[in-house]
ZAGU-390185 format. One record per residue (C-alpha): x, y, z; residue in three letters. Coordinates in steps of 0.2 Angstrom, whole numbers, padded with zeros to 4 digits, always signed. Example, Ala and Ser with C-alpha at 12.3 -4.5 7.8 and 13.67 -1.06 7.14 Angstrom:
# ZAGU-390185
+0062-0022+0039ALA/+0068-0005+0036SER/
***
This chain:
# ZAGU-390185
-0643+1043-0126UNK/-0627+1041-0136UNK/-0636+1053-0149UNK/-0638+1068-0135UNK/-0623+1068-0132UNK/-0616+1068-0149UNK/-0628+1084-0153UNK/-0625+1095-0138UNK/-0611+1108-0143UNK/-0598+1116-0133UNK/-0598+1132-0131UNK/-0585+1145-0140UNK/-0569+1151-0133UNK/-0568+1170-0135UNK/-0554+1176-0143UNK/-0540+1183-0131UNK/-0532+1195-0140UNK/-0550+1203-0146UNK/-0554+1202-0126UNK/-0538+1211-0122UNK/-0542+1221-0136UNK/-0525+1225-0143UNK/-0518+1236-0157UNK/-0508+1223-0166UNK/-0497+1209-0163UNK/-0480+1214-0162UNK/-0466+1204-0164UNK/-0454+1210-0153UNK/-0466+1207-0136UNK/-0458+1188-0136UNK/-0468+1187-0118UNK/-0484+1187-0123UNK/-0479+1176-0139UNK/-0474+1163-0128UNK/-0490+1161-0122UNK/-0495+1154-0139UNK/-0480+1141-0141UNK/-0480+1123-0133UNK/-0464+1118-0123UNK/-0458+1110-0140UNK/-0458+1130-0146UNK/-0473+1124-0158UNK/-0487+1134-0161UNK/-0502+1131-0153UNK/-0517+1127-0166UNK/-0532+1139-0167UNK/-0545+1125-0163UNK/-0535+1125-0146UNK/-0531+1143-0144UNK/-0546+1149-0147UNK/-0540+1162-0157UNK/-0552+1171-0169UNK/-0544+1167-0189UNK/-0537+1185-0191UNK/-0529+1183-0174UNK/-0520+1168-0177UNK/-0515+1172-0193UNK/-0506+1188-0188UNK/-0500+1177-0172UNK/-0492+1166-0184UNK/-0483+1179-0194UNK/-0475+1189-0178UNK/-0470+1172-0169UNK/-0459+1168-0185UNK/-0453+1186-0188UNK/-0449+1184-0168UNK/-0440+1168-0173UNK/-0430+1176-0187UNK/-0423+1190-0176UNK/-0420+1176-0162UNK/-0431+1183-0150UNK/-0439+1166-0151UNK/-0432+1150-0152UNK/-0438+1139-0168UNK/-0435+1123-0155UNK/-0431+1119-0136UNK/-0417+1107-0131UNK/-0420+1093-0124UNK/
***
């Protein structure tokens, strides 16, 4: 029975941002970025996400341009 269970596979979570199909990830839409950061102001992993590669790549690079401009914060006090 252990076996079965190792076997099955989950099913794949669908990209959101192919979903909502968007243009592009901008960096200056710090609401919808925010979605993607923990409360530490981390960002979340792909595996967790769900995020398809090219999204989270381009996620990555807006939410640290957002950071740069201070849109974002690089951490959360305490």
């Amino acid at each position: 029975m252990a076996m079965e269970r190792e076997m099955t596979s989950r099913s794949r979570r669908a990209c959101r941002i192919c979903q909502e199909k968007k243009p592009t990830l901008d960096y200056k839409d710090a609401p919808s970025l925010k979605l993607y950061l923990t409360e530490r102001g981390k960002i979340i992993p792909r595996r967790i996400s769900g995020n398809c590669a090219g999204h989270q790549r381009a996620l990555t690079t807006a939410v640290k341009r957002a950071r740069q401009i201070a849109f974002l914060p690089f951490t959360c006090d305490r």
